[in-house]
N, CA, C and O atoms as a printed pandas DataFrame, in Angstrom:
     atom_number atom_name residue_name chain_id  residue_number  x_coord  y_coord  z_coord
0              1         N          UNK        A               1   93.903  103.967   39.768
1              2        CA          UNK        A               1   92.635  104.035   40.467
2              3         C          UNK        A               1   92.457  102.753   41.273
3              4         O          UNK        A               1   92.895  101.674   40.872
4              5         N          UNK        A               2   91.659  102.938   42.671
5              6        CA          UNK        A               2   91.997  102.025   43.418
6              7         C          UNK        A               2   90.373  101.991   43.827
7              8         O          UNK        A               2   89.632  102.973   43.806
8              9         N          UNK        A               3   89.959  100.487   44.244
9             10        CA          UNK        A               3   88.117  100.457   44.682
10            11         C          UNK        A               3   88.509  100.472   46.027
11            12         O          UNK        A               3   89.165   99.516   46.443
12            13         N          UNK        A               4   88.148  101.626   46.965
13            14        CA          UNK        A               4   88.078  101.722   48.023
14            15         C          UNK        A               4   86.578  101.674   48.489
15            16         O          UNK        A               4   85.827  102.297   47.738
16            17         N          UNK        A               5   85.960  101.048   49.605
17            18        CA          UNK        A               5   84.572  100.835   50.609
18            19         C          UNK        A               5   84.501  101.491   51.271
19            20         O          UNK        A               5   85.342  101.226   52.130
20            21         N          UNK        A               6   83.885  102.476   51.562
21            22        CA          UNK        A               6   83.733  103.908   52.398
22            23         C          UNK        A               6   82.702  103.509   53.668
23            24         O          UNK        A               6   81.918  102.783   53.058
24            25         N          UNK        A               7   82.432  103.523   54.446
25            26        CA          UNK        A               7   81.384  103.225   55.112
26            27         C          UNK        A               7   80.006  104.284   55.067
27            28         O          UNK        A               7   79.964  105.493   55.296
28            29         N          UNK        A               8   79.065  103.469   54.735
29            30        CA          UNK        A               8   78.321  104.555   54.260
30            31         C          UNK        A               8   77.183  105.038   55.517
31            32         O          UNK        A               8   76.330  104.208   55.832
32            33         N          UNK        A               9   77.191  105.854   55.939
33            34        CA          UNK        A               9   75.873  106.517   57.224
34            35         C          UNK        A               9   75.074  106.612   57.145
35            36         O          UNK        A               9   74.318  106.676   58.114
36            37         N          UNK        A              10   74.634  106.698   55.723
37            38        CA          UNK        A              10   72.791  107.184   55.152
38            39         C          UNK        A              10   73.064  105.539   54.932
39            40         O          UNK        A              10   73.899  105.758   55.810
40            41         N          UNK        A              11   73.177  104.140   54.630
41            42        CA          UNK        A              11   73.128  103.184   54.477
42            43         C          UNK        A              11   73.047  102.445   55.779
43            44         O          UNK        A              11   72.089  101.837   56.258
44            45         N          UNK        A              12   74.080  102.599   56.181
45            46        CA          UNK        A              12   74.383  101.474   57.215
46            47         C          UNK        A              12   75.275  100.332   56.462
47            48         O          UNK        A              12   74.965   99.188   56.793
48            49         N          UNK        A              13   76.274  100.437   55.558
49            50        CA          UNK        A              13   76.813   99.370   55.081
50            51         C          UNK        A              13   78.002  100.486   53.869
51            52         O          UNK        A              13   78.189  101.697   53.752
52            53         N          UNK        A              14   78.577   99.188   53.153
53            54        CA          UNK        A              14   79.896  100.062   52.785
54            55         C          UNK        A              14   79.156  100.572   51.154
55            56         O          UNK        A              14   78.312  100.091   50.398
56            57         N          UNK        A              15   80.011  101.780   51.168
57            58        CA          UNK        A              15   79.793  101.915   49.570
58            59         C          UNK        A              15   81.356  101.977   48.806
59            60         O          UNK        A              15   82.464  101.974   49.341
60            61         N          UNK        A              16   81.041  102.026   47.558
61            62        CA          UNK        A              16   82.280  101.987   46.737
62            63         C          UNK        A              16   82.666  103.458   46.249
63            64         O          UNK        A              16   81.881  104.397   46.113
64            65         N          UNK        A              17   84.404  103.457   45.952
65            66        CA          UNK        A              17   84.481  105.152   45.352
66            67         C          UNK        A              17   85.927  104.328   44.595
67            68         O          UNK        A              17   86.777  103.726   45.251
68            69         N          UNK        A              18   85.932  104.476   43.167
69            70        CA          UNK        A              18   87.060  104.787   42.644
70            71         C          UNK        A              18   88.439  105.874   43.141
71            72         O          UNK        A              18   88.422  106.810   42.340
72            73         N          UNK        A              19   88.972  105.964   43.611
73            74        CA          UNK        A              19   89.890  107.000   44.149
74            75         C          UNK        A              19   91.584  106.627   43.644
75            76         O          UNK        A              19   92.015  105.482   43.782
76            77         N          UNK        A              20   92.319  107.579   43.143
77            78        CA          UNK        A              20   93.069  107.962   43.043
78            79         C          UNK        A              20   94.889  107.624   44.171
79            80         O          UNK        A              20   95.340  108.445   44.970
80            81         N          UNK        A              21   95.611  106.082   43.809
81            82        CA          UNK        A              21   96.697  106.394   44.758
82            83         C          UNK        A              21   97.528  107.094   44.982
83            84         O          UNK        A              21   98.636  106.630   44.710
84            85         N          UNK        A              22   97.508  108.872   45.708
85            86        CA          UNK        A              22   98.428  109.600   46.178
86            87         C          UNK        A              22  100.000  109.300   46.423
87            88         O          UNK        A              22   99.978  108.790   47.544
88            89         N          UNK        A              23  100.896  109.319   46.147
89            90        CA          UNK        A              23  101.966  109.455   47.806
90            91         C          UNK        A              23  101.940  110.125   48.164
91            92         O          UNK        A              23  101.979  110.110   49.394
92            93         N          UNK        A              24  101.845  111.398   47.454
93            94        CA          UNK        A              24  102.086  112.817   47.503
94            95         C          UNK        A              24  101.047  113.835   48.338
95            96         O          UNK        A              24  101.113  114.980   48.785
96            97         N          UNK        A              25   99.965  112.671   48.287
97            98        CA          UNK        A              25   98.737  113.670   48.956
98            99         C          UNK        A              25   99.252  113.119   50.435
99           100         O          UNK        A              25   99.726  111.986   50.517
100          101         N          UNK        A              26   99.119  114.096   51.758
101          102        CA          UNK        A              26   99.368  113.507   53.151
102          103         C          UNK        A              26   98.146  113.049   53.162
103          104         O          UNK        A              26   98.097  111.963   52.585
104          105         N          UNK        A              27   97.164  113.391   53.553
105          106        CA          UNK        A              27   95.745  113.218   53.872
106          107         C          UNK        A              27   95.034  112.547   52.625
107          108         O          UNK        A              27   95.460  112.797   51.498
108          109         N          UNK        A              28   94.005  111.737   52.805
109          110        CA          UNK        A              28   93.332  111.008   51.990
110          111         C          UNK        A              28   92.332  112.668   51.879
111          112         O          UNK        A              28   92.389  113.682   52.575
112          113         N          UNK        A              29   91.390  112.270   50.554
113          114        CA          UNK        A              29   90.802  113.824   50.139
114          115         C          UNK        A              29   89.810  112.798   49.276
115          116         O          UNK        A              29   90.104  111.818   48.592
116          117         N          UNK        A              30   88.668  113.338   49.542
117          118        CA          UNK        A              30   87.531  112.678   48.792
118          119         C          UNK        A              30   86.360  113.549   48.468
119          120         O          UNK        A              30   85.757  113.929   49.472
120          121         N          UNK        A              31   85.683  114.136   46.844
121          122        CA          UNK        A              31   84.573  114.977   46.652
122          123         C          UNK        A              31   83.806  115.054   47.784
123          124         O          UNK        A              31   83.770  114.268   48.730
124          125         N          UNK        A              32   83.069  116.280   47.570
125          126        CA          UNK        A              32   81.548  116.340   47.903
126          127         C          UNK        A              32   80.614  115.640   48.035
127          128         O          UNK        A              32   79.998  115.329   49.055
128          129         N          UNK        A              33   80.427  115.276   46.663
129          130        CA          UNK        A              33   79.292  114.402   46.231
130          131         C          UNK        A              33   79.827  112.801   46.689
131          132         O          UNK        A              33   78.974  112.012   47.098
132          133         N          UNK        A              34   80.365  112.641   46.655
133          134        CA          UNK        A              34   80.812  111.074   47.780
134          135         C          UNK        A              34   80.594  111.207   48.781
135          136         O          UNK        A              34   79.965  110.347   49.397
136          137         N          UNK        A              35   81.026  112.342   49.359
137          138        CA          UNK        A              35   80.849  112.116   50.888
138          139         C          UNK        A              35   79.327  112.674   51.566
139          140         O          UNK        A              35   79.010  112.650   52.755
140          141         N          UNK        A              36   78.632  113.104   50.566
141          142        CA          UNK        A              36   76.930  113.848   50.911
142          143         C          UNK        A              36   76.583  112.401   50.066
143          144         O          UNK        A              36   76.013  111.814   50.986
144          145         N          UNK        A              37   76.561  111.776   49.324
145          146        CA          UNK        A              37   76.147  110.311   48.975
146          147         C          UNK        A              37   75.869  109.244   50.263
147          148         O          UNK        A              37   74.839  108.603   50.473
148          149         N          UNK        A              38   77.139  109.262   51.070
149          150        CA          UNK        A              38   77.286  108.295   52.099
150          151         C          UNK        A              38   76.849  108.628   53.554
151          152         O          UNK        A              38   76.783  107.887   54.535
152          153         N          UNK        A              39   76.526  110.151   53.396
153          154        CA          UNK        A              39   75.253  110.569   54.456
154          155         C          UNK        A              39   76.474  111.395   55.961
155          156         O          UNK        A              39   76.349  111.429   57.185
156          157         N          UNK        A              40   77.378  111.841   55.155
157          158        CA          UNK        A              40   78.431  112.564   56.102
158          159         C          UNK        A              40   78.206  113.674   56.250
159          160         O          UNK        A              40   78.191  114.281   57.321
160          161         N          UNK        A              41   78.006  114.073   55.224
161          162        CA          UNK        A              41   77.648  115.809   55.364
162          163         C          UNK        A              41   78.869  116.494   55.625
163          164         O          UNK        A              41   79.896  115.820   55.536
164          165         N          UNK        A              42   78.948  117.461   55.870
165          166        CA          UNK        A              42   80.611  118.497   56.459
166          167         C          UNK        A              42   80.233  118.706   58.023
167          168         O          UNK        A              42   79.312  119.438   58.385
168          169         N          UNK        A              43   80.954  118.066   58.783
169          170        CA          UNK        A              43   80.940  118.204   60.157
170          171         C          UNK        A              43   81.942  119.183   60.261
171          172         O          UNK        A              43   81.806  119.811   61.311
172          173         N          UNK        A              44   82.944  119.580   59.548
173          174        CA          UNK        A              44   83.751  121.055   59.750
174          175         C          UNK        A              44   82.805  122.455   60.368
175          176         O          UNK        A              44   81.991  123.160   59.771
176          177         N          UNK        A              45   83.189  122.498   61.499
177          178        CA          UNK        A              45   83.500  124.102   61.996
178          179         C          UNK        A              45   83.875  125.238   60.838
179          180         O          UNK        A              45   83.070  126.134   60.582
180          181         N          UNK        A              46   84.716  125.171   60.390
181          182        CA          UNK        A              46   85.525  125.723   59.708
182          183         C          UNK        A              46   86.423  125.089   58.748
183          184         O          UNK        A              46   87.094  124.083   58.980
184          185         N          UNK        A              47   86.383  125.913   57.370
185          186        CA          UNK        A              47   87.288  125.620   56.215
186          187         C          UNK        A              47   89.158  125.551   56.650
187          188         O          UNK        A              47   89.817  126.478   57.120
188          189         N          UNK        A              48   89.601  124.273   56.333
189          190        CA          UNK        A              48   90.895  124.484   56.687
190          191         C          UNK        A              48   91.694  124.224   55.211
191          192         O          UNK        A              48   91.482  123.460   54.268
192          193         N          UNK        A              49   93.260  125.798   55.652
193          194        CA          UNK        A              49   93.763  126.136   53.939
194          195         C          UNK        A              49   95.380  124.333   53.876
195          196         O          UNK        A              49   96.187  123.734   54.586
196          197         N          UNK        A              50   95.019  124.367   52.980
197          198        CA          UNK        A              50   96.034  123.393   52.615
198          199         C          UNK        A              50   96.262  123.584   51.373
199          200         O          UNK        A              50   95.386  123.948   50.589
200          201         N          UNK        A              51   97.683  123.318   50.997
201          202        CA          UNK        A              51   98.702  123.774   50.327
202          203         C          UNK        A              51   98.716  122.706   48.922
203          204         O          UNK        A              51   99.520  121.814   49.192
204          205         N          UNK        A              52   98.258  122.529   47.847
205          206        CA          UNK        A              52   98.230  121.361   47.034
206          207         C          UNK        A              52   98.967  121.749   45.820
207          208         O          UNK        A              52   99.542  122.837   45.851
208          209         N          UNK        A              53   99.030  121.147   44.931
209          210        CA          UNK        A              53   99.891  121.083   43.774
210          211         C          UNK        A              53   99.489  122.082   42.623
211          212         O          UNK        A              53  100.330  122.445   41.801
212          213         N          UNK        A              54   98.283  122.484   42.586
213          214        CA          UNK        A              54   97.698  123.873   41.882
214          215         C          UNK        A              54   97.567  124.576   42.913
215          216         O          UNK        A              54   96.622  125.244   42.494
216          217         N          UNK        A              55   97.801  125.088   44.230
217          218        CA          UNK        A              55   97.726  125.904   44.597
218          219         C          UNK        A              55   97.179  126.098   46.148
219          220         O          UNK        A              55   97.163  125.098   46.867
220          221         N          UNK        A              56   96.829  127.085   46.556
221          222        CA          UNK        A              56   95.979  126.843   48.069
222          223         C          UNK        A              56   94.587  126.249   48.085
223          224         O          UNK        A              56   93.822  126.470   47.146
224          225         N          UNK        A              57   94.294  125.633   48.937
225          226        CA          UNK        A              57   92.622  125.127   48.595
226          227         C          UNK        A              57   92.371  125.474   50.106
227          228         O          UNK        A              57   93.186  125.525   51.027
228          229         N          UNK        A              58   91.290  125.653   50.107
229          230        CA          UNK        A              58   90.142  125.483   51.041
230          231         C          UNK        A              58   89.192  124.428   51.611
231          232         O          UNK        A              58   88.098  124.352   51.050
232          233         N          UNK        A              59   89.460  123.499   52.761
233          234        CA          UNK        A              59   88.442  122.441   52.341
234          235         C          UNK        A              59   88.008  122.229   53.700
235          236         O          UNK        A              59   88.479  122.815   54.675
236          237         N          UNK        A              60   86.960  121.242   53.725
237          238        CA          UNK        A              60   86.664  120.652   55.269
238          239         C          UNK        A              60   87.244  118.995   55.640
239          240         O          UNK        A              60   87.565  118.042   54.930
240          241         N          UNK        A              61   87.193  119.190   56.892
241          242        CA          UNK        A              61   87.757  117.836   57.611
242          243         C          UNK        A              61   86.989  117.540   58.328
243          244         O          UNK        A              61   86.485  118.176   59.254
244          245         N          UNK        A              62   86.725  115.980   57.778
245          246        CA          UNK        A              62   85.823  115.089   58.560
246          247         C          UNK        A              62   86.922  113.363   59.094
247          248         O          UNK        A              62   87.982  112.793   58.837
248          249         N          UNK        A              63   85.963  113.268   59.760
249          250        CA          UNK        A              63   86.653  111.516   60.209
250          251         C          UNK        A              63   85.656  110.700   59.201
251          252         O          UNK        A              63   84.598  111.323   59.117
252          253         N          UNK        A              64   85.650  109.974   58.717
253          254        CA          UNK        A              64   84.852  108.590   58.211
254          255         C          UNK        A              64   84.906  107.698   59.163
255          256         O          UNK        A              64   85.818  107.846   59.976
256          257         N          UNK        A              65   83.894  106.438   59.358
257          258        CA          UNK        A              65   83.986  106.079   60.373
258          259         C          UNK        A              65   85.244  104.529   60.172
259          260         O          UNK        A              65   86.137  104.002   60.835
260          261         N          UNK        A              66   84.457  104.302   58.616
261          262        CA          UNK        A              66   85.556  103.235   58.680
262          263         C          UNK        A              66   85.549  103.416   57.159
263          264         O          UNK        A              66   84.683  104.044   56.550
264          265         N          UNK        A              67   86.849  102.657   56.481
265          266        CA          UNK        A              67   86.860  102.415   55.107
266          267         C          UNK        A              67   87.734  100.788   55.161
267          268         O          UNK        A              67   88.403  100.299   56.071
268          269         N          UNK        A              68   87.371  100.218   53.704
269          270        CA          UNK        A              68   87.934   98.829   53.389
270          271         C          UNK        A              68   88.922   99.288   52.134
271          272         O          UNK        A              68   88.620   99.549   50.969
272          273         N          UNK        A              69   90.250   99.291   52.817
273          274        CA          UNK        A              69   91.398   99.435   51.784
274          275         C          UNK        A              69   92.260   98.336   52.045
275          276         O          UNK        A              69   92.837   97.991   53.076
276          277         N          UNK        A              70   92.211   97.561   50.184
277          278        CA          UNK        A              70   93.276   96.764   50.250
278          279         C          UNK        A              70   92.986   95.677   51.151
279          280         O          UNK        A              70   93.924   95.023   51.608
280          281         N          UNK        A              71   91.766   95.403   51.466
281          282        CA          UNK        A              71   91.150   94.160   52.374
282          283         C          UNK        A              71   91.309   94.370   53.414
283          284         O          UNK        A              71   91.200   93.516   54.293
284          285         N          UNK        A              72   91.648   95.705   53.632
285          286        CA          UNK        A              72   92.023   95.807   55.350
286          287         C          UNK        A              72   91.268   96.801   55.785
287          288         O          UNK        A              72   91.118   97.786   55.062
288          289         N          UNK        A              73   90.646   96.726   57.063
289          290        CA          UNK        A              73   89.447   98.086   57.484
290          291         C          UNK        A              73   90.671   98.778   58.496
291          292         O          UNK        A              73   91.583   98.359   59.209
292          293         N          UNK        A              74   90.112  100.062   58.105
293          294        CA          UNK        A              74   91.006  101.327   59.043
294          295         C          UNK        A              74   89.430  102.224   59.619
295          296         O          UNK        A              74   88.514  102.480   58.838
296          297         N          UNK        A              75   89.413  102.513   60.796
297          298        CA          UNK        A              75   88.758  102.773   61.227
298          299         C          UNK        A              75   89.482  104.266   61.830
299          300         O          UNK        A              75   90.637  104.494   62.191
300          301         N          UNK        A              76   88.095  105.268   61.752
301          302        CA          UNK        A              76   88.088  106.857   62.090
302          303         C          UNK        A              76   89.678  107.363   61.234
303          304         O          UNK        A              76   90.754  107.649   61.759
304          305         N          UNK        A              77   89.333  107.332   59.885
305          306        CA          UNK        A              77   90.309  107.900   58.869
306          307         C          UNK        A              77   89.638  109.654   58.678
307          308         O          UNK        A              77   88.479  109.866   58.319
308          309         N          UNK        A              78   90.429  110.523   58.934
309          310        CA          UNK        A              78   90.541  112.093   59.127
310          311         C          UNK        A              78   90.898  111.776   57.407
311          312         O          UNK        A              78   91.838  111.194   56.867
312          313         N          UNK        A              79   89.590  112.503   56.831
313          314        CA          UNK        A              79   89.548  112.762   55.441
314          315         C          UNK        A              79   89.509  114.654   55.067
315          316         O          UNK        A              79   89.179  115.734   55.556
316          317         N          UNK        A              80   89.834  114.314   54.413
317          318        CA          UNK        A              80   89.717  116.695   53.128
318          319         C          UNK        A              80   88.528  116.062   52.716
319          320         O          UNK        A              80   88.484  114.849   52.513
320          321         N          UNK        A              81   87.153  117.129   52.525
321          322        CA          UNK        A              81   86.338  117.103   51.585
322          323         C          UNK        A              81   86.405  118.380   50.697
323          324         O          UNK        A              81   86.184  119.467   51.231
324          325         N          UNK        A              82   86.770  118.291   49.048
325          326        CA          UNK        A              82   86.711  118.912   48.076
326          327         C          UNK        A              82   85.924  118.485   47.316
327          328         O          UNK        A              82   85.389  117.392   47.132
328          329         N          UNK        A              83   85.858  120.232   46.507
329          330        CA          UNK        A              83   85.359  119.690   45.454
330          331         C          UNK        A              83   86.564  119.561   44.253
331          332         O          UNK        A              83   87.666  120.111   44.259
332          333         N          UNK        A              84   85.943  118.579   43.140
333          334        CA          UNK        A              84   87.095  118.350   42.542
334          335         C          UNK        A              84   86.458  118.684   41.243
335          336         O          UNK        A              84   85.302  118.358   40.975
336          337         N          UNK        A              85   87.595  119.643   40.081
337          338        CA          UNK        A              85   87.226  119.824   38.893
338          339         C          UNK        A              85   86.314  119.052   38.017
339          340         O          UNK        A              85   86.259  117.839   38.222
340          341         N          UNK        A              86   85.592  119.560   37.078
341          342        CA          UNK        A              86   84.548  118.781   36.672
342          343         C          UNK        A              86   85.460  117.645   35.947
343          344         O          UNK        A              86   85.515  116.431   36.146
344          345         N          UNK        A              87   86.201  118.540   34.973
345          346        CA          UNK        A              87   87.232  117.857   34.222
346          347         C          UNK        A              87   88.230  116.668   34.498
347          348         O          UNK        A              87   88.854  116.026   33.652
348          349         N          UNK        A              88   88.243  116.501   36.003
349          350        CA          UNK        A              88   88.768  115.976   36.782
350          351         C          UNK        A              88   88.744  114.341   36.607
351          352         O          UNK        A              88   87.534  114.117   36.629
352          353         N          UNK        A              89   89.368  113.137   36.454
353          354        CA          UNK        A              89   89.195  111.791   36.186
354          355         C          UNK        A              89   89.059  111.355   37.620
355          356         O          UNK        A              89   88.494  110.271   37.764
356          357         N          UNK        A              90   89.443  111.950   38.669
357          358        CA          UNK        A              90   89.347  111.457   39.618
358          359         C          UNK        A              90   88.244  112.027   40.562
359          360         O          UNK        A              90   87.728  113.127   40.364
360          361         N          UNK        A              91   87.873  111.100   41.740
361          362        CA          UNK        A              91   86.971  111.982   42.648
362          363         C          UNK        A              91   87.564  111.868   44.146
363          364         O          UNK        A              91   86.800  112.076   45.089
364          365         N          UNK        A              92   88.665  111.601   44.335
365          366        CA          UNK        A              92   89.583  111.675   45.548
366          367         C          UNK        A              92   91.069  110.639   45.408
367          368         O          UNK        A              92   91.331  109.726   44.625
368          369         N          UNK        A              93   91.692  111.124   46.307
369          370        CA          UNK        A              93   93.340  110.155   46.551
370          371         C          UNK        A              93   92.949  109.732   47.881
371          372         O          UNK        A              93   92.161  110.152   48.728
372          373         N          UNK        A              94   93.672  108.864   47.796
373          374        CA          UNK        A              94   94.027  108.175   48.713
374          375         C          UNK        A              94   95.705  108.519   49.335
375          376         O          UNK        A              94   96.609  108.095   48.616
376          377         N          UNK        A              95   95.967  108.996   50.164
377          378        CA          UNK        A              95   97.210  110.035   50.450
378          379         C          UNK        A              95   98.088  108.947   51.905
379          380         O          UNK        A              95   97.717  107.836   52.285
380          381         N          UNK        A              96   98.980  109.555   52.298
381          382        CA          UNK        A              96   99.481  108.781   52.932
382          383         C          UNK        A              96   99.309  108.586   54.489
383          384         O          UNK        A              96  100.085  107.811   55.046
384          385         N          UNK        A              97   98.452  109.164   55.144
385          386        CA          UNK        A              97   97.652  108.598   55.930
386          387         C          UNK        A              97   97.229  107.528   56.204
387          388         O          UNK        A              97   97.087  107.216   57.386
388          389         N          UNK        A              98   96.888  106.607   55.110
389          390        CA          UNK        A              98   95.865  105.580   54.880
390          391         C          UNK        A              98   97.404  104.865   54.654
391          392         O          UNK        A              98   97.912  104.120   55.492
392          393         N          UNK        A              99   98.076  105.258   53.292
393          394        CA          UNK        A              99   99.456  104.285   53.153
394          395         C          UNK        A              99   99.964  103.885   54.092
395          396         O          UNK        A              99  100.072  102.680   54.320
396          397         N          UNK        A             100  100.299  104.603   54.687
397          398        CA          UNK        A             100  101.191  104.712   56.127
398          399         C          UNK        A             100  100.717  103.566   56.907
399          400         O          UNK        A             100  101.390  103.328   57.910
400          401         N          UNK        A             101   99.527  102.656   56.639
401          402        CA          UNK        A             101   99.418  101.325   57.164
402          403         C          UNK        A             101   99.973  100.124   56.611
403          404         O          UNK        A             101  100.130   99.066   57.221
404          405         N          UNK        A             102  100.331  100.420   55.107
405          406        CA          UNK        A             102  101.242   99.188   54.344
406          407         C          UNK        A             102  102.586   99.992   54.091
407          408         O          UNK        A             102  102.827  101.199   54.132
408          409         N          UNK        A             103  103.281   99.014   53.847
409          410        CA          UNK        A             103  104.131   98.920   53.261
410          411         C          UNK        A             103  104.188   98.523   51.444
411          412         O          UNK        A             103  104.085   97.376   51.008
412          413         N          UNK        A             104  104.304   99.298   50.911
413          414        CA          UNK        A             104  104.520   99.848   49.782
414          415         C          UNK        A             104  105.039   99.347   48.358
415          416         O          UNK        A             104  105.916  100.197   48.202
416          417         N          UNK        A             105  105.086   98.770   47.524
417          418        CA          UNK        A             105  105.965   98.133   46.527
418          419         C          UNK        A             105  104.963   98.245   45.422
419          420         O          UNK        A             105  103.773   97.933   45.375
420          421         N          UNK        A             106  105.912   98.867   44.399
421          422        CA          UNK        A             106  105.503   99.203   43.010
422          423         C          UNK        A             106  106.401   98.543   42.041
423          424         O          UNK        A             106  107.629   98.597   42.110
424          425         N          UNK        A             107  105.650   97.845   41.032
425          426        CA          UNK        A             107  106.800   97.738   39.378
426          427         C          UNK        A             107  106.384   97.585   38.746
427          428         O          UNK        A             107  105.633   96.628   38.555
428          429         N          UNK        A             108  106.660   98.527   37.998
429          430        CA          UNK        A             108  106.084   99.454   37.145
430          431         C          UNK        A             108  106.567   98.207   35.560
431          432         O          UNK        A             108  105.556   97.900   34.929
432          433         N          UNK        A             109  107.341   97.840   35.229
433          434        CA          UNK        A             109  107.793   96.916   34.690
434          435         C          UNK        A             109  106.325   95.921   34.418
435          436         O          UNK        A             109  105.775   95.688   33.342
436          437         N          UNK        A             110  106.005   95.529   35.571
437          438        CA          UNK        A             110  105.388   94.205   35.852
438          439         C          UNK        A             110  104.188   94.804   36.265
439          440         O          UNK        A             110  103.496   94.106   37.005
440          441         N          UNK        A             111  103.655   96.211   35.902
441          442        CA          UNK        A             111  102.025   96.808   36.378
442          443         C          UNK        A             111  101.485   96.244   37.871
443          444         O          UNK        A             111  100.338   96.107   38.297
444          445         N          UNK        A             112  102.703   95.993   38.441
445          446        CA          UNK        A             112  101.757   95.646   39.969
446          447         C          UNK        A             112  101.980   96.566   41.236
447          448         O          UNK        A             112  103.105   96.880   41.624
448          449         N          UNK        A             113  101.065   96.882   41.712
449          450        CA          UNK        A             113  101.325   97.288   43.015
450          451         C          UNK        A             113  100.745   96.746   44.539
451          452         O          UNK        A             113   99.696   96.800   45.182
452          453         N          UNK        A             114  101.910   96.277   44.662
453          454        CA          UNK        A             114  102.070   95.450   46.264
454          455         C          UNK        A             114  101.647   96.522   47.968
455          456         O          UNK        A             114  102.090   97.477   48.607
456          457         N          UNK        A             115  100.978   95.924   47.988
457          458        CA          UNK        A             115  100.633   96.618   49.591
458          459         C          UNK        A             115  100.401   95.507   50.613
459          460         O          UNK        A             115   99.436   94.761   50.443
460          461         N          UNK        A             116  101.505   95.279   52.042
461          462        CA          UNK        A             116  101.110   94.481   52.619
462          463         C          UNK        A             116  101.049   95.031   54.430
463          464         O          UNK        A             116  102.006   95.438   55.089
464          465         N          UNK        A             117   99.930   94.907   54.787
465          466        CA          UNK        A             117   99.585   95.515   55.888
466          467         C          UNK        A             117  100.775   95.721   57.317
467          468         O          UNK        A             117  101.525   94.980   57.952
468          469         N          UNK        A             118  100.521   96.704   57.323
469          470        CA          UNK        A             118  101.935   97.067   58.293
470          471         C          UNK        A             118  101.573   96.405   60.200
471          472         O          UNK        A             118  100.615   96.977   60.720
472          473         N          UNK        A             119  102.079   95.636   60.836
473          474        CA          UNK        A             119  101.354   94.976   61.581
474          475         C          UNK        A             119  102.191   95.692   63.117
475          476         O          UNK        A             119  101.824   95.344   64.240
């Protein structure tokens, strides 16, 4: 679990979301209730189907305007809004979209994971 800063719209300033580090997810994917918290609402037209690890889902796509990952701001990140099982420990990943700005290093040995901004 990773503290990602979402930028929040009903605020005007950042909020926080525990989220989940993907590789596996392409797209970063973040609940409902996070993203109706931070005053986004579903700007989707239409439900788009994507293909996930239990199965087909249904979800909407929004941009965020900015988020603070890893000390670094990425601005107009194309997010999935789901909903996510109640049961669920998580309330979104962080997928490789967002990765795809660092460069990557895990050890697992030594519990660290290295991310250093891809320039």
């Amino acid at each position: 679990m990773i503290n990602v800063k979402i930028w929040s719209k009903a605020r005007n300033t950042y909020g926080s979301a525990f989220l989940t580090l993907d590789t596996g997810a392409a797209i970063t994917t973040i609940s409902h209730d996070i993203i109706d918290t931070l005053g986004y609402g579903s700007q989707a037209k239409e439900k788009k189907r994507i293909i996930t690890a239990s199965g087909i889902e249904y979800v909407d796509e929004i941009t965020l305007d900015r988020i603070m990952f890893a000390g670094n701001e990425l601005v107009d990140v194309k997010t999935y809004v789901h909903t996510f099982p109640q049961e669920s420990f998580s309330k979104g990943v962080i997928g490789i979209n967002v990765l795809s700005n660092f460069d990557l290093s895990i050890s697992f040995k030594r519990k660290i994971l290295g991310l250093t901004p891809v320039n």
